[in-house]
Every structure is written in structure tokens, then in C-alpha cells.
C-alpha positions in Angstrom: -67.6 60.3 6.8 -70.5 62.4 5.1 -71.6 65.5 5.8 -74.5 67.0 7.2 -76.5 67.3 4.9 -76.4 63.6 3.6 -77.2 62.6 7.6 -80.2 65.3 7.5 -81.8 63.7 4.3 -81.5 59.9 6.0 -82.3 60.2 9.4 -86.3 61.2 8.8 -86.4 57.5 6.6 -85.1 55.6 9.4 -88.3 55.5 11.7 -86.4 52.8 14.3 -83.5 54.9 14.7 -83.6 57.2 18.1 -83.2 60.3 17.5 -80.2 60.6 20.2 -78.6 57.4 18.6 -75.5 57.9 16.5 -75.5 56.7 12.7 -72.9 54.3 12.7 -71.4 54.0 8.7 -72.0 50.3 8.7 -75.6 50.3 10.6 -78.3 48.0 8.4 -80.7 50.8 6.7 -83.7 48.4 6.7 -82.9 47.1 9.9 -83.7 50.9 11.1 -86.9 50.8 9.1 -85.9 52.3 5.3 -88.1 50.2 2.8 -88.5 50.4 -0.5 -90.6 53.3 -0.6 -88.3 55.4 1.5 -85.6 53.9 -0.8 -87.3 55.6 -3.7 -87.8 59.0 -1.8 -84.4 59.1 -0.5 -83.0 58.5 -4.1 -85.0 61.2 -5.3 -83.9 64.1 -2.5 -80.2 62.9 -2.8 -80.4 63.5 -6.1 -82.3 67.1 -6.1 -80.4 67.5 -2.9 -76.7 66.9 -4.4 -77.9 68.1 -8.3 -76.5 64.2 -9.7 -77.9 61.6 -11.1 -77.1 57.7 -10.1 -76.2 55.0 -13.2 -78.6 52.6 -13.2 -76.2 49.7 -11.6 -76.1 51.9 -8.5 -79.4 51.4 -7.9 -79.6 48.2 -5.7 -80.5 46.8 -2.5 -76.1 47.2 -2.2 -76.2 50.5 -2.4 -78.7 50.8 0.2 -77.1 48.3 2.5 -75.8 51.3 4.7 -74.6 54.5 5.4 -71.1 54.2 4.2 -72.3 52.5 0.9 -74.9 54.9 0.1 -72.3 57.5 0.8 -69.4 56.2 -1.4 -72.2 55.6 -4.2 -73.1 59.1 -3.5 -69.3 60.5 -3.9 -68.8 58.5 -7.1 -71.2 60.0 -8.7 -70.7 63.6 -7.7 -67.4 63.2 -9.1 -66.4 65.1 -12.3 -65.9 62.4 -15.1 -62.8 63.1 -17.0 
């Protein structure tokens, strides 16, 4: 599961997700409203957010699929290479 920050950082993209809802790891992101523009944001803020940078194959619609994905993407890449 993710923490709290990662849940703070997504929730505000997802405008069809009540607020009193929980974020279930395999819930649809654009069936809760993220489109590509909030894909692009929330790219940007997890990466400020978490100081990393994602490889270029992590960015697609995959990735964005859900929580759990975006997480595990998120993980990988916060990972020390080595």
C-alpha cells in the first residue's frame, strides 16, 4: 500500500471520487476523472514530490491505469540502482 503522501498528491486529480470514498489500489484513474492533463500535473508533483525522475517507458496510459500501478512505478523508480 502507499503512503500518505502519494494518496494526498492523487486524490485532488480525481474530481469523481468522494471525498469519504476509500481509494481502492485497483480503482480505474480515468474512470474517477484523471485525464491527460491531470496525468501530466500528477507526473510532475510525484516527481518534485518524491525528488525522482520516471524512464521514459513508464510513462503510459499502464502506468496510470491505477493506484497500485502508479504506485509500484513510483517504488521502482525511487529505488537505488546498483
Amino acid at each position: 500500500m502507499w503512503d500518505q503522501q502519494f494518496e494526498e498528491i492523487l486524490r485532488p486529480l480525481l474530481p469523481f471520487l468522494p471525498a469519504d470514498e476509500k481509494l481502492e489500489e485497483d480503482a480505474g484513474l480515468r474512470d474517477f476523472g484523471l485525464d491527460s492533463l491531470g496525468m501530466v500535473e500528477l507526473l510532475a508533483t510525484l516527481e518534485s514530490s518524491y525528488d525522482v525522475r520516471f524512464r521514459d517507458d513508464a510513462l503510459t496510459l499502464d502506468t496510470f491505469a491505477t493506484p497500485s500501478l502508479l504506485w509500484n512505478a513510483l517504488t521502482t523508480v525511487r529505488e537505488p540502482v546498483g
